[in-house]
Structure formats: C-alpha cells, structure tokens
C-alpha positions in Angstrom: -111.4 -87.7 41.9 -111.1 -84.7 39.0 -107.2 -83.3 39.1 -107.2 -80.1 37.5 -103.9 -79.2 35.1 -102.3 -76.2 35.2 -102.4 -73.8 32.3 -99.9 -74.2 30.0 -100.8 -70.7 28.1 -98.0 -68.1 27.3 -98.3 -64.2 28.0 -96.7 -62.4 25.5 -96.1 -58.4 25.3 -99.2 -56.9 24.5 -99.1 -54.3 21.0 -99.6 -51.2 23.9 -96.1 -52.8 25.5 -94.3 -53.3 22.2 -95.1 -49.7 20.9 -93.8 -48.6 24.8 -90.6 -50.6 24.5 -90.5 -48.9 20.7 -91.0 -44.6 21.8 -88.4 -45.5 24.5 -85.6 -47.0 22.3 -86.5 -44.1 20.2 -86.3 -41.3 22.7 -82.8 -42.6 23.7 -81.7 -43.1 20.1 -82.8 -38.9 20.2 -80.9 -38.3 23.0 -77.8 -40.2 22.2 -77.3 -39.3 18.9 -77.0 -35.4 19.5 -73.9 -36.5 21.5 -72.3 -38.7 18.9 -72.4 -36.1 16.7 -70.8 -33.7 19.1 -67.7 -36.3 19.8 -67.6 -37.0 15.8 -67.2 -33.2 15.0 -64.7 -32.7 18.1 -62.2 -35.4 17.2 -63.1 -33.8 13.2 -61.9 -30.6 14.4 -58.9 -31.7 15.7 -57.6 -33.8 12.5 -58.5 -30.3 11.1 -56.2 -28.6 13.8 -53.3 -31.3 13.1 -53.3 -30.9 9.1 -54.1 -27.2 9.3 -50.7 -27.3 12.1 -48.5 -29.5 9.9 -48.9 -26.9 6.3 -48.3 -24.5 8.5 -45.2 -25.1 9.6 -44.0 -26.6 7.0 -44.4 -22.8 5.7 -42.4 -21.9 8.7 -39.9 -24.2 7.9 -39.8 -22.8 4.5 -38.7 -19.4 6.1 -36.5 -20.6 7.9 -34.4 -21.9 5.0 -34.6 -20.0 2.9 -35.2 -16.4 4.6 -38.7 -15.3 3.5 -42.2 -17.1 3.5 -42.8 -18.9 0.0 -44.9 -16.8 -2.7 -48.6 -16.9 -2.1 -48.3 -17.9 -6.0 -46.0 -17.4 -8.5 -47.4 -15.6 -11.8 -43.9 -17.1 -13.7 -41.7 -19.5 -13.9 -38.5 -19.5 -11.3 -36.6 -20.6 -14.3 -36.5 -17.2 -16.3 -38.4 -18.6 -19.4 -41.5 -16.4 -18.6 -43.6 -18.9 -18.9 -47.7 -18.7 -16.4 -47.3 -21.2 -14.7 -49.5 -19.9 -11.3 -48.0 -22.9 -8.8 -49.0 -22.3 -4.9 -47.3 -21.7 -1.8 -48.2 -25.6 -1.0 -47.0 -27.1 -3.7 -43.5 -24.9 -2.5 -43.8 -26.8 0.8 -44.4 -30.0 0.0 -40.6 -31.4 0.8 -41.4 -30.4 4.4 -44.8 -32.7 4.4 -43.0 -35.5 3.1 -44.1 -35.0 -0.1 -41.0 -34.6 -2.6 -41.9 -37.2 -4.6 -44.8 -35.4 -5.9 -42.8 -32.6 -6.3 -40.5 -33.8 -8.2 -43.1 -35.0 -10.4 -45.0 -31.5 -11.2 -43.7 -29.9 -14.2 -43.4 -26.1 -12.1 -41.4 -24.8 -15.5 -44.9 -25.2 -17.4 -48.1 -23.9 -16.2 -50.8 -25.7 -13.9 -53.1 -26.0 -17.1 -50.0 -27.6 -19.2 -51.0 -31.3 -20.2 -47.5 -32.5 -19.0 -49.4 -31.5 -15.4 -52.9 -33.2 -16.1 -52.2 -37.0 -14.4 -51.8 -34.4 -11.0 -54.7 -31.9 -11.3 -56.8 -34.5 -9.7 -54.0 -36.1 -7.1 -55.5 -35.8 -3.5 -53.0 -34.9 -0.9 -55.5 -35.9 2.6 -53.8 -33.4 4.3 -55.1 -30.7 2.4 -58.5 -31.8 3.3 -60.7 -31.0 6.1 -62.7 -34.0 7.6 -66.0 -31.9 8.4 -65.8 -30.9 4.8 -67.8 -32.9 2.8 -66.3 -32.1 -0.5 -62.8 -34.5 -0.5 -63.1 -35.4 -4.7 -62.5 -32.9 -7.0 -63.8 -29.0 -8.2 -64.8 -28.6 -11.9 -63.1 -25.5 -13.6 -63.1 -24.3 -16.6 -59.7 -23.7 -17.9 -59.2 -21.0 -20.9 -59.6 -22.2 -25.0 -55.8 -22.1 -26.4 -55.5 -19.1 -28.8 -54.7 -21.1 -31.5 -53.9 -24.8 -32.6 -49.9 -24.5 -32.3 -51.1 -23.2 -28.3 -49.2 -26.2 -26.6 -51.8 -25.8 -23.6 -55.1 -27.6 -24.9 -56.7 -29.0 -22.1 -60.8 -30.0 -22.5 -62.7 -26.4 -21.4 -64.2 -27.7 -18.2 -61.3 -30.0 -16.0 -61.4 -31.6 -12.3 -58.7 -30.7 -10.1 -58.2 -32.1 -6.5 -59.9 -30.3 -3.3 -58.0 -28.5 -0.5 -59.8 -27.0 2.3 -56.5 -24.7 3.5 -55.3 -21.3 1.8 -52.9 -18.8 2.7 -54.0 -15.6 3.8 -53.3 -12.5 1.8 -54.6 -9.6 4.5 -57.3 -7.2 3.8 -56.6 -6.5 -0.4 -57.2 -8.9 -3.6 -54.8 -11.9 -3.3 -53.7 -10.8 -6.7 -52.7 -7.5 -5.4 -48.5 -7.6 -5.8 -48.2 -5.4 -2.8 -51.1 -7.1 -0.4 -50.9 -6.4 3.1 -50.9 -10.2 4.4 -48.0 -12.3 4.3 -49.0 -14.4 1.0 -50.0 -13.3 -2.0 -48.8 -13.1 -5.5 -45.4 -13.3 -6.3 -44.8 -12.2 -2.6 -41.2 -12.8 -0.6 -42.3 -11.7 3.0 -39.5 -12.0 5.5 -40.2 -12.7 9.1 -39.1 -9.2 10.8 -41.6 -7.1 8.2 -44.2 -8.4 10.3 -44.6 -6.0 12.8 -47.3 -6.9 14.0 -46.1 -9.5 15.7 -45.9 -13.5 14.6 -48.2 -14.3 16.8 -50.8 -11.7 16.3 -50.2 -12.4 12.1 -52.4 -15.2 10.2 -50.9 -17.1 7.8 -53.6 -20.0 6.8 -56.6 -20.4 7.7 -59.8 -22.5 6.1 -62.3 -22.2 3.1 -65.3 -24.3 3.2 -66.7 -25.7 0.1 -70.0 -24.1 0.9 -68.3 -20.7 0.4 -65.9 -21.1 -2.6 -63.4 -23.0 -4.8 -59.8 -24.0 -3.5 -57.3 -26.1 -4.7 -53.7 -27.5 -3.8 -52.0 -26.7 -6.8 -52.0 -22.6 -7.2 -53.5 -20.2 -9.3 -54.7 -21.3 -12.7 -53.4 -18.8 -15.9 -56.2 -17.2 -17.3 -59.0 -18.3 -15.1 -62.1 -16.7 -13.3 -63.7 -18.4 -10.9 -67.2 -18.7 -9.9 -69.2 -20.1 -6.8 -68.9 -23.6 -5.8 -71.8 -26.5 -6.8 -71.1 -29.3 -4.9 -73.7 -29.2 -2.7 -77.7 -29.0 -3.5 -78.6 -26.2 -1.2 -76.2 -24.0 -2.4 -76.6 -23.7 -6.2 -75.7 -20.4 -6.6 -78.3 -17.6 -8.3 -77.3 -16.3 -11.9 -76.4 -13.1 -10.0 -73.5 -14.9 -8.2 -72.9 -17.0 -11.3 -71.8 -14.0 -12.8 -69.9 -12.4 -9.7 -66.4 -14.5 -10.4 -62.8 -13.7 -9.3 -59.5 -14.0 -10.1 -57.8 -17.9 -10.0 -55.7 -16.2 -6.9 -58.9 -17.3 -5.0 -58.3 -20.7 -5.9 -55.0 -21.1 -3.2 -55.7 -17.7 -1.4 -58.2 -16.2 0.4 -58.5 -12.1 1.9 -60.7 -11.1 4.6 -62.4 -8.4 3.2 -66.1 -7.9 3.1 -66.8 -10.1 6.4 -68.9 -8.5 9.3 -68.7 -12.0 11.3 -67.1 -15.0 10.4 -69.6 -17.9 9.1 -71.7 -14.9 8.4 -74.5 -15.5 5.5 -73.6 -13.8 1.8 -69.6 -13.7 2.6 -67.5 -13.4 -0.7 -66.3 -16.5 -2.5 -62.8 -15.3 -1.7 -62.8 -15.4 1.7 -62.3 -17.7 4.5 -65.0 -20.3 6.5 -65.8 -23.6 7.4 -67.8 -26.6 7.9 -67.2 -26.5 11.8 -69.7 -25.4 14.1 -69.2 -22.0 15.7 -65.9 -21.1 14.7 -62.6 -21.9 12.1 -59.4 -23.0 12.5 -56.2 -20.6 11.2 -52.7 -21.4 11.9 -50.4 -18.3 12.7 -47.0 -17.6 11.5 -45.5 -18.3 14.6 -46.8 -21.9 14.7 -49.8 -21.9 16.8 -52.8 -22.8 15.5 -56.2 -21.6 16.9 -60.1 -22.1 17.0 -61.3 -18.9 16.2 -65.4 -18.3 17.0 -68.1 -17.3 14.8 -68.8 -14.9 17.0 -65.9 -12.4 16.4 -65.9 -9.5 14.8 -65.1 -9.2 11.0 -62.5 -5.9 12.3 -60.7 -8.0 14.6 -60.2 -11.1 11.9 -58.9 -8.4 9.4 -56.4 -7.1 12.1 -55.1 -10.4 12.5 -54.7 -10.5 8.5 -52.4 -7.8 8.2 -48.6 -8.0 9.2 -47.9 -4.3 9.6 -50.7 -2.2 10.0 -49.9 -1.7 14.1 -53.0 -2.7 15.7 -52.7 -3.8 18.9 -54.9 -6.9 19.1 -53.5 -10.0 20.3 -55.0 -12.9 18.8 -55.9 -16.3 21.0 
C-alpha cells in the first residue's frame, strides 16, 4: 500500500504582498508624522510662551522696584565715567531670572565690545532662546577697528556673541530714537502711568526670528551697524540687503514699523517675527503674554507698540 506524505513546503509573502505591507507602513508614516510635528511645535510654543512670560516679568518686577521700566539700552555708563558701553534691558533684569551671578560678572562700567567682557559675548542664557528657532549658538558681528593702538578696546573685527530670540519693543520710531513712542528704547526711564494706553493694550517684548534679523542678550554694541542674518541657506541675503544695515539698537530692540502683516515676506531686519507657524508670541506690560496671528493687521500691531498714542484697540 503507497502512503502519501504531506507537503512539508513553506508559503512565504509573495514580492506583490511585501511591496503592499511596504506603501501601507508608508502611508501611515505620512499620516502620522504631520501630527507629530503639530504636537512638537505646540508644546515648542509654549516653552516659548513660558520664557517669553518669565523676561517679561522680570521687567515688571524691575518697575516695580525701582519705579520706571529699565532702559531699552544704555548709550553710557551708570557710573558717570562716560564710557559706551550699550548694555540691554536683559542684562538689567537678570537678578529677577536668577541670574546675578552672571551679572555680577559683566563688566557694565566698560562697553559690551571691552575684552574684560569677551569670556561672556558667547554665554548662552536658554531662556533667551526660542525652541522653534533653529539658531541657539552664536551671531557673527563685526565689531569696529580701535582708532588707534593705545584704544583699550581691540577685539578681532568679526566676533561671536550668544543668540536671543526676545527684544523689547520700542513703538513705531528707530529704537535708537531717545524720545521713541514704546516703552523701551535708548536710554529710556518709562514709568508705568505714562502709558496711557493702557498696560494691557501696551507691548513690551515680543520675538525676532533668526530668519528676519540679528538679536542678542547683551545690548547694543558701540559703533556697530548691522546687517541681515546668515545662518540659514535659504536666506542669504542679496548685496542690496547686504548693504541695507542698521543701528546695533536692533541688536536687543525691535520697532514695528514698515509691517503690513506680521510674518509678512520683505519685513525690515528691525522688526519683530518668528519661527512659529501662524502667529508670534509678545508679552505685555501688564504680565500677560499672548499668541498673536499672522493674520493681523500691521496697523493694529503698531497700536499695540505705542504707550500713548490713545487708540482704542484692546489687544487679546
């Protein structure tokens, strides 16, 4: 009698199966990563939010004690000596972000540019830094040549100093402007009840993106222009913008003149944006900090700039 076996043979996926199981991994993979980024940029925004809420109020808290808002920068030295030395409202703050150590450290009697300052110009402080922002190292600037050799600041022509993604808001005019209608700006001492138009209708920092210009934590630099920003290969700037620089005031401030729409293509280096999606975040000088959309109108930011210029436009 002939007993048949039974066949032992395998079936395995066929290559039309495996190249099915493949396009459907890949189709989720599409659809799931769209939301990943959404939850990555949403929790980015909010460390934004939280820093953007701690400097400002700490600024607050610098009113508070001492009876007006701290100098957008400072053009000389609080000591009398007359030295530039161009320090920024942050570096003002920084006892009320935990931060008097470094303080302490900063020679403010000598200018930013001073080599008793240099171990500092690239010192990251991560609060000053926005997470969606790509650029967290350091700017290239090019500082002045000393006038001559007994010139006691001599730093090498082109120097790094440390990002920040935060600047103070000087209203509608040049940050440089000593009589700016914002709340910072140079040399300013703004107390709280000359802003009529209300705290909470008032910005008082607000974000710069590192697509759209140069900003720093220490201040103003003495004697420098500045140009548009290269850290990133799709925006190296034309020789037409190379040559379109402005003041170091830039560098810690930011007006909000010449937008139409916020995020809006061809926006001055000076101004304000950022790297979030549809909007920017901007603390007010009563506390609150806000998402403000791309889709508002450059008239409305600019109004919300100014501290007494009695529009009626309460912000969100």
């Amino acid at each position: 009698m002939v007993t048949t076996q039974p066949s032992l043979r395998r079936h395995g996926f066929t290559l039309v199966e495996l190249l099915l199981v493949v396009a459907i991994i890949a189709v989720l993979i599409g659809l799931l990563l769209p939301a990943v980024q959404k939850v990555r940029e949403a929790a980015s925004r909010c460390k934004c939010q939280s820093n953007l809420g701690n400097l400002t109020l700490a600024t607050i808290h610098y009113e508070q004690v001492f009876g007006t808002f701290p100098a957008g920068y400072q053009t000389v030295a609080s000591t009398g000596s007359g030295q530039k030395t161009g320090w920024g409202w942050m570096t003002t703050v920084l006892p009320y972000l935990e931060q008097s150590p470094l303080q302490r450290s900063l020679r403010l009697d000598l200018s930013i540019a001073d080599e008793a300052n240099a171990v500092w110009r690239t010192h990251r402080i991560p609060m000053a830094l926005c997470p969606s922002d790509p650029a967290s190292d350091a700017h290239e600037i090019t500082l002045p040549e000393p006038k001559t050799t007994e010139d006691p600041i001599s730093p090498p022509p082109t120097t790094k100093f440390a990002c920040s993604q935060y600047v103070g808001v000087s209203g509608t005019t040049a940050p440089d402007d000593i009589s700016a209608n914002g709340i910072l700006y140079r040399d300013s001492k703004v107390k709280s009840d000359e802003i009529t138009d209300g705290l909470a209708n008032t910005m008082l920092l607000t974000e710069r993106s590192s697509r759209l210009g140069i900003s720093i934590w220490h201040g103003a630099i003495p004697g420098v222009s500045v140009g548009p920003p290269r850290l990133h290969d799709f925006a190296v700037p034309s020789e037409e913008q190379e040559n379109n620089l402005v003041p170091s005031s830039a560098l810690i401030l930011a007006t909000t003149r010449g937008i139409s729409f916020l995020q809006a293509p061809g926006c001055p280096i000076d101004t304000i944006g950022s790297w979030h999606s549809g909007g920017i975040n901007s603390g007010f000088s009563d506390g609150h900090v806000t998402f403000l959309s791309a889709s508002v109108n450059g008239s409305l930011i600019s109004a919300w700039a100014t501290k007494a210029n009695g529009e009626a436009n309460p912000a969100p």
